[in-house]
N, C-alpha and C positions, 0 to 999 in steps of 0.2 A: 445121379439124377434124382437125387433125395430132396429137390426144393420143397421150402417151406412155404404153404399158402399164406401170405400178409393179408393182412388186413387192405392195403393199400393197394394191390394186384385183387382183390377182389372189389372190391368200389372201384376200380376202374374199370375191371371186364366186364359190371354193370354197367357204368354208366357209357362203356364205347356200345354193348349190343342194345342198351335201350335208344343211343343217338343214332346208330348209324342201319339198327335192323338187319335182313337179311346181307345188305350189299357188299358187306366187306368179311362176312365170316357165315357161319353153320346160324342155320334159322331156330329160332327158339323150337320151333317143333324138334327139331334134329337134337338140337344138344339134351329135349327130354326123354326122346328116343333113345337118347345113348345111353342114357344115365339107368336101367337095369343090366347093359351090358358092362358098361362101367363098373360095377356091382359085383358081377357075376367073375367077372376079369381078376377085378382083386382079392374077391374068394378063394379064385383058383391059384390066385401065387402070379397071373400072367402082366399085374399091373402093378405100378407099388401106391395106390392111391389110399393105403388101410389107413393111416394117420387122419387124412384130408375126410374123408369118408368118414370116421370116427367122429371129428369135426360138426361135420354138419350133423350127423345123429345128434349129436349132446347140442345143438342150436336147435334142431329141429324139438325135440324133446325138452329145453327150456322155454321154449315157446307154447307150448301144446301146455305144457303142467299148470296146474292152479299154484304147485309154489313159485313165488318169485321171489328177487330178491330186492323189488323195488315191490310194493304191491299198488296194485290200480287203484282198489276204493278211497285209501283215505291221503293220497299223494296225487290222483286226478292225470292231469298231462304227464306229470314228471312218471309216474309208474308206465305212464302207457311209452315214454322214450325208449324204458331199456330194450320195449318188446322191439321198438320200431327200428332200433340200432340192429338187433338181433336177425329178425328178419331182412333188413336191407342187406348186412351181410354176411346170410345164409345164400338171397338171391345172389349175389355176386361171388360167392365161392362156389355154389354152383355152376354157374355160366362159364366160371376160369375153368372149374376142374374138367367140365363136359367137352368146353372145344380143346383142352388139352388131348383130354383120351381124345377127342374125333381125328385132333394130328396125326396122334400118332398110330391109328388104323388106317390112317391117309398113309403114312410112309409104310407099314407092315403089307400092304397090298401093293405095293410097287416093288416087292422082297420081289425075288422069285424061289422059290424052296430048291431045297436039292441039301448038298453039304460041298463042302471046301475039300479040294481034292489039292495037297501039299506039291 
């Protein structure tokens, strides 16, 4: 269950929760709700979201930095693209990775605990 977040699976789980909103999945509030649990889960070993998570640290943190690798002042639009690449898919691998974990504590609450008796 090691998939890899694409690039492509993320501009689409943008662009499906910005078209369609709440009606067909976890509302943006929800998916940001989740996302310290999300956090905390793969902390603990309970989730395997470390890579994905990694991820967006190093997007979010090339965003935020004064260094670039296109810079703004003397390249104008073209500097400000890489940021707005960056950003659009940090939003979208967010949104994939949030309603992913929301899944799957949708299916871990329908478990019922106990253990497997042979």
């Amino acid at each position: 269950m090691a998939k890899t977040l694409k690039r492509s699976a993320a501009f689409a789980a943008l662009a499906r929760a910005l078209a369609t909103g709440s009606r067909k999945g976890p509302s943006l509030g929800a998916r940001l709700a989740a996302l310290p649990r999300m956090i905390r889960a793969t902390a603990r070993g309970e989730y395997d979201g470390g890579l994905r998570l990694a991820l967006m640290a190093a997007a979010t943190a090339y965003v935020v930095s004064p260094v670039d690798l296109v810079p703004e002042i003397p390249l104008a639009i073209f500097g400000l693209a890489d940021d707005a690449v960056m950003v659009t898919w940090l939003a979208g691998a967010v949104l994939a990775e949030t309603e992913r974990f929301l899944e799957r504590e949708t299916r871990r609450s329908q478990v019922i605990p106990g253990r497997v008796v042979p």
